[in-house]
C-alpha positions as CSV (number, residue, x, y, z in Angstrom):
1,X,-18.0,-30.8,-101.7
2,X,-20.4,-31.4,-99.0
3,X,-21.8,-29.1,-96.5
4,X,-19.6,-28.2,-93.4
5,X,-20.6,-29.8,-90.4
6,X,-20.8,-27.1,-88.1
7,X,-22.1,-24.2,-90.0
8,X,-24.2,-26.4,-92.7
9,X,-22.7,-24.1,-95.8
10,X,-20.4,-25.5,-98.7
11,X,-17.2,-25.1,-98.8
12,X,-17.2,-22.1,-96.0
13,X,-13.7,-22.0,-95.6
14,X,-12.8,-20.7,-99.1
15,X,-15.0,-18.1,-98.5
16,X,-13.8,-17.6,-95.2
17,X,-10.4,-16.8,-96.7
18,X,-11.6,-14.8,-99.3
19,X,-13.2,-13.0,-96.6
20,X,-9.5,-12.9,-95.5
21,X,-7.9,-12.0,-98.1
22,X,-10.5,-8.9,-98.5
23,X,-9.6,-7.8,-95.1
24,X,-6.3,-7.7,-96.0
25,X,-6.4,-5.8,-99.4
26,X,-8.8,-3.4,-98.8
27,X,-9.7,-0.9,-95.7
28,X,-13.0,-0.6,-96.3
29,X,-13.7,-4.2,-95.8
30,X,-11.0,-4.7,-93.1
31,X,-13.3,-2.8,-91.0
32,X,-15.1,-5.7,-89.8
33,X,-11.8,-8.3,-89.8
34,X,-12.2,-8.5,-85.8
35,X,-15.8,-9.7,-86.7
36,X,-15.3,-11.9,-89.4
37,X,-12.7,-13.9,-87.6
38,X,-14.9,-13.7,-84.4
39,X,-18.0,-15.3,-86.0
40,X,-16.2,-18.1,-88.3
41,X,-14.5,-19.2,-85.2
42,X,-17.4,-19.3,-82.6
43,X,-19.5,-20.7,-85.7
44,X,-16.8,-23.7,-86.6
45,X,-16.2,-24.5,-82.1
46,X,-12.7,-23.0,-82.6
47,X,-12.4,-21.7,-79.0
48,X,-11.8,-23.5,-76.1
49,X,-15.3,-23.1,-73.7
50,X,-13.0,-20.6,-71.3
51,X,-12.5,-18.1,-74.1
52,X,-16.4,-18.6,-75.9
53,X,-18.0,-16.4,-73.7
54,X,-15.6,-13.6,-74.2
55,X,-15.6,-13.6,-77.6
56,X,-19.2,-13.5,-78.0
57,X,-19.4,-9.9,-75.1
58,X,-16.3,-8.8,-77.7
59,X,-18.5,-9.1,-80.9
60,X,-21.5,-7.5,-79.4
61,X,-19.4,-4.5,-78.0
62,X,-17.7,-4.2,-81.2
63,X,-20.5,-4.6,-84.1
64,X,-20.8,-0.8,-84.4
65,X,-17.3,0.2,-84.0
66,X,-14.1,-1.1,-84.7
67,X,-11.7,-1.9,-82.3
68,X,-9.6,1.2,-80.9
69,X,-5.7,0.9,-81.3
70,X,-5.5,-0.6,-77.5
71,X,-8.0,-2.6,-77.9
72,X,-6.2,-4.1,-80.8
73,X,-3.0,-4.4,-78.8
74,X,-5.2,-6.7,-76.5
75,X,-6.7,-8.7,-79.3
76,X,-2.4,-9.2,-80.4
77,X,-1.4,-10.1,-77.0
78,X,-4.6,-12.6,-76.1
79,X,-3.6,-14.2,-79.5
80,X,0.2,-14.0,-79.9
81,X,1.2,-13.6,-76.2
82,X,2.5,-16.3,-74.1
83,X,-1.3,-16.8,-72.5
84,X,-3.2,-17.6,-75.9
85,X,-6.8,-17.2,-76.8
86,X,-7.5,-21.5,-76.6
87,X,-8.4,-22.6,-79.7
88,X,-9.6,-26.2,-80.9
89,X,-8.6,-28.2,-83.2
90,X,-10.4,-28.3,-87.0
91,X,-11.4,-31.7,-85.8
92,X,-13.4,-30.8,-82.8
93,X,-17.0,-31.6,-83.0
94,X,-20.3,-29.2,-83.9
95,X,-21.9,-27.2,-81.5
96,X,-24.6,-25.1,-82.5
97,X,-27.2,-23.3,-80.4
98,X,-30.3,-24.9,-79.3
99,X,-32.2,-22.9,-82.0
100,X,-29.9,-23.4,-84.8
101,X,-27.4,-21.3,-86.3
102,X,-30.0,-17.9,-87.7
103,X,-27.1,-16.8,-90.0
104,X,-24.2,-18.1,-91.9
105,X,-20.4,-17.1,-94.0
106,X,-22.9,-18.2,-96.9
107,X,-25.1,-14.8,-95.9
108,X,-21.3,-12.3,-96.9
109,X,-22.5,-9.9,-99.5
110,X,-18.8,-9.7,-100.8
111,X,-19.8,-7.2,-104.0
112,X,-18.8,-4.3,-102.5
113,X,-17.1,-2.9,-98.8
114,X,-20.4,-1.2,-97.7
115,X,-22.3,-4.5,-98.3
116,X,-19.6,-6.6,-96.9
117,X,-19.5,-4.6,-93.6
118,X,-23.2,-4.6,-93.3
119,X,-23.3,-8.5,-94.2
120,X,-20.8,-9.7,-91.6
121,X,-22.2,-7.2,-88.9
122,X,-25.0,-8.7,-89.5
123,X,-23.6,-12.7,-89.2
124,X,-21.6,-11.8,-86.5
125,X,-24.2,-10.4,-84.1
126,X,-26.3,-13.5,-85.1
127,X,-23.9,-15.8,-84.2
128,X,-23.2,-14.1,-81.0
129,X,-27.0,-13.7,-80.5
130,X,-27.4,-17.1,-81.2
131,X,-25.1,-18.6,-78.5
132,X,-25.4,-16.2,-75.9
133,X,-29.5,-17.3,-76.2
134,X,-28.0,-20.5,-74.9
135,X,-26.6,-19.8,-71.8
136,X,-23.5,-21.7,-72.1
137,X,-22.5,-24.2,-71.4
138,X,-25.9,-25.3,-72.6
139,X,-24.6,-25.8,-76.1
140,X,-25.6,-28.9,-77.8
141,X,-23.5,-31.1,-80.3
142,X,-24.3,-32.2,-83.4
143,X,-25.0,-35.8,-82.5
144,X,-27.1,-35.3,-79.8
């Protein structure tokens, strides 16, 4: 398999939903679901330019902390409610930051929960870093 387009790693999705599946199964690595899903979808162009600003301020408010229980009521209403987070579709193209993407799904420690949370706070805030360094909607695509 090649290398993804927009985040440059092979195969990233299967380790985006074993990231998933992780979330899921175990607590201690659930932790960090809200960042996981953040950073895969700002990494991959999944949201819609009027919601990419706003998830990047979420991520950075919420690397040290995970979301409280209305917070998460928020997250379920933006995402399930009748006025949905905008999302692309897979087919939309790259955009990366000016700089390039510092961090990746590739750099997931997935041995452990401690290592995963540190890994994906870690990937998330780069990814967030990395396009809020670009004040949008300065983003380039890939074929420029």
């Amino acid at each position: 398999m090649g290398l993804c387009r927009h985040c440059g790693v092979g195969d990233c999705e299967a380790k985006f939903h074993e990231c998933l599946d992780r979330d899921f199964s175990d607590r201690g690595f659930g932790a960090v679901h809200h960042l996981t899903v953040g950073a895969y979808m700002l990494q991959h162009n999944r949201y819609a330019d009027g919601h990419e600003r706003g998830v990047v301020e979420f991520v950075l408010r919420h690397l040290d902390r995970t979301p409280d229980e209305r917070i998460k009521r928020e997250i379920r209403r933006r995402v399930d409610g009748t006025q949905r987070v905008a999302r692309r579709d897979r087919d939309a193209p790259p955009r990366r930051p000016r700089s390039g993407w510092s961090s990746s799904i590739a750099d997931v420690d997935l041995t452990t929960a401690d290592a995963y949370r540190t890994s994906v706070r870690a990937w998330a805030e780069a990814v967030a870093r990395d396009l809020s360094r670009d004040q949008s909607p300065a983003l380039r695509t890939a074929t420029e």
